[in-house]
C-alpha positions, 0 to 999 in steps of 0.5 A: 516483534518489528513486523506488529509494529507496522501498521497493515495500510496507510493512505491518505484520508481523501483523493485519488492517489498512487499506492505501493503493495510492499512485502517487508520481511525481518532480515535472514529470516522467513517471517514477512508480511505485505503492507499498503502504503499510498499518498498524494505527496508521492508526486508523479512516481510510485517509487517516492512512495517506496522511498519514503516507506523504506527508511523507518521499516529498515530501521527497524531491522526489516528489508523491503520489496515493492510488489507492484502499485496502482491508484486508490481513490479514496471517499471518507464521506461515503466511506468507500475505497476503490483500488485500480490501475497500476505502476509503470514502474512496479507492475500491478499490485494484486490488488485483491490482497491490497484490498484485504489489507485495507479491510484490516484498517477501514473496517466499516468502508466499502472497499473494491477493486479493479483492473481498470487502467482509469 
């Protein structure tokens, strides 16, 4: 199953950095599921995150759609994420079902969102 193989959220461990919310999907067929993916190496643009995420997820013969993206400040000492903005490229990612994919990996975190810009 390509799609187990994914892991549900993959953010950098400290910081305040751009994430994506990415439905991948197995090709031809209806199966998906949506993936969090965010890091500081992103640089400026949403879409570096896109562009990193998507080569391995294709290898594994599944197709990838950007949702929408924001921030995610993210506070291992405290055990805390907090999910906001948006992407001026993608839009907004709902950010409630990023949080849920989140709660999946940081299981023992303090995890909130909201639609502020900042």
């Amino acid at each position: 199953d390509a799609l187990g193989k994914v892991p549900d959220a993959e953010v950098d461990p400290e910081g305040t950095f751009k994430y994506i919310l990415v439905r991948i999907k197995v090709k031809d067929g209806t199966e998906y599921k949506d993936i969090v993916r965010g890091t500081k190496s992103a640089g400026q643009y949403h879409n570096h995150i896109f562009e990193k995420v998507t080569p391995p997820i294709t290898a594994l013969g599944l197709e990838c759609n950007c949702l929408g993206g924001g921030k995610i400040e993210h506070n291992s000492k405290d055990r805390k994420l907090r999910v906001f903005g948006e992407s001026t490229g993608y839009g907004k990612a709902d950010h409630s079902v990023s949080v849920e994919k989140l709660k999946s990996v940081f299981k023992d975190y303090e995890i909130t969102w909201s639609d502020d810009k900042e």
